[in-house]
C-alpha positions as CSV (number, residue, x, y, z in Angstrom):
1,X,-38.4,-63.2,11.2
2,X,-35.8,-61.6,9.5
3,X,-36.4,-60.1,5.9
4,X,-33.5,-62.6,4.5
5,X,-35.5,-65.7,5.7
6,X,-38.5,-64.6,3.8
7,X,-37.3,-64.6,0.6
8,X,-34.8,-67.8,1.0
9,X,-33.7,-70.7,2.2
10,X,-30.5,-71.2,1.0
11,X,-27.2,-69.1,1.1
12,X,-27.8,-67.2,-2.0
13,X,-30.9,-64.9,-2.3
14,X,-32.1,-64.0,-5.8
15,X,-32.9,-60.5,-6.9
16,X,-35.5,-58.6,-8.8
17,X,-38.3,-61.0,-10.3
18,X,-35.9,-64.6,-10.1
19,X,-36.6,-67.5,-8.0
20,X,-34.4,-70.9,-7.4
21,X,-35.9,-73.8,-8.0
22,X,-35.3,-77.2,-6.4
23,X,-35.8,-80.0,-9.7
24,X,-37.4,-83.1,-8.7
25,X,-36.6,-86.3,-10.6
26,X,-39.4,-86.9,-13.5
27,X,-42.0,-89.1,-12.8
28,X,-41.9,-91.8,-15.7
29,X,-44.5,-93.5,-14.9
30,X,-47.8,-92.7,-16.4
31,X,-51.0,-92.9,-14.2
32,X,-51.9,-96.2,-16.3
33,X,-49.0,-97.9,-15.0
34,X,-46.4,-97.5,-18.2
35,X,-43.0,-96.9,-17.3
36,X,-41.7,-95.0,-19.7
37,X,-38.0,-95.6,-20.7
38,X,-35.5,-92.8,-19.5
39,X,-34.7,-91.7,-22.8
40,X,-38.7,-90.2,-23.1
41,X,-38.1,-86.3,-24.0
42,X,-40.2,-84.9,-21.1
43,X,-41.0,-81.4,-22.3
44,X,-42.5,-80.0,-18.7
45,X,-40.5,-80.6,-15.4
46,X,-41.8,-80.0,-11.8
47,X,-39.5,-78.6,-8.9
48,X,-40.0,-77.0,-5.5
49,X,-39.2,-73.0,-5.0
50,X,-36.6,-72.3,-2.7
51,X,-35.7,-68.5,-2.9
52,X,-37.5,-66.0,-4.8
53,X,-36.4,-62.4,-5.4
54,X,-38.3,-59.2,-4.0
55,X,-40.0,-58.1,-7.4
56,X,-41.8,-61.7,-7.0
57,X,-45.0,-61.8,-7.2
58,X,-47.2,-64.9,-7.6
59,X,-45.1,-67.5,-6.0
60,X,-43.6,-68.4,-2.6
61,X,-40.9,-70.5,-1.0
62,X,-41.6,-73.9,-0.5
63,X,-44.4,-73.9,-3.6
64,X,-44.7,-77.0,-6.0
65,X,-44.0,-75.2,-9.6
66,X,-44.4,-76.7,-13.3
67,X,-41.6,-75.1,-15.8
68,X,-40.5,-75.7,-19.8
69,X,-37.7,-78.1,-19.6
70,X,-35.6,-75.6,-21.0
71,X,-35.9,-72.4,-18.4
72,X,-33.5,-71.5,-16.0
73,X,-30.0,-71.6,-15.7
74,X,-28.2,-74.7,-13.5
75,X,-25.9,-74.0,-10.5
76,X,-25.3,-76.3,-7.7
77,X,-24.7,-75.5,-4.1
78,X,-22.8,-78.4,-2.5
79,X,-23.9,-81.5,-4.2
80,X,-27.4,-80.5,-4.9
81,X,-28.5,-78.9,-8.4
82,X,-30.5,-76.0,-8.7
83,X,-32.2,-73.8,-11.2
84,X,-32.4,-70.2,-10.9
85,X,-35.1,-68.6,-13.3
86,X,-37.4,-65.6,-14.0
87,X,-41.0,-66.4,-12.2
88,X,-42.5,-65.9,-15.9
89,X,-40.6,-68.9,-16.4
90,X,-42.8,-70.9,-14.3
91,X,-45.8,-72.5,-15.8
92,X,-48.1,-73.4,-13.1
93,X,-48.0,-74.0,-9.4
94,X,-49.1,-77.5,-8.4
């Protein structure tokens, strides 16, 4: 396997300690059964890591992450949006 496919999965590959991030839609649906309206302010988001940088250290490609609403920095590749952050950005894996 070569060293690019280790570190990503898309075109672009991250450097130092980043990693892309694949959002997922948020769940608003609460394990009760409420379904929260749109407008909620959800303050945590969850995603799936798709490249990470060589400095990176705790995560790996294809990991289910927890991040502040606010990290990261958008850019979209083809239609689909994605996030490209520090990894001390990241909150938790899931």
């Amino acid at each position: 396997m070569s060293e690019d496919k280790i570190y990503t999965v898309l075109s672009i590959r991250p450097i130092f300690d980043r990693v892309i991030v694949e959002p997922q839609d948020p769940d608003y649906k609460t394990e009760s059964g409420i379904i929260l309206p749109p407008s909620t302010e959800i303050p945590v988001l969850k995603g799936v890591v798709k490249a990470i940088g060589f400095k990176v250290s705790e995560v790996k490609v294809g990991d289910d992450v927890i991040f502040n609403a606010l990290s990261g920095s958008p850019y979209m590749v083809g239609e689909k949006p994605y996030l490209l952050m520090r990894e001390n950005d990241l909150i938790a894996i899931v």
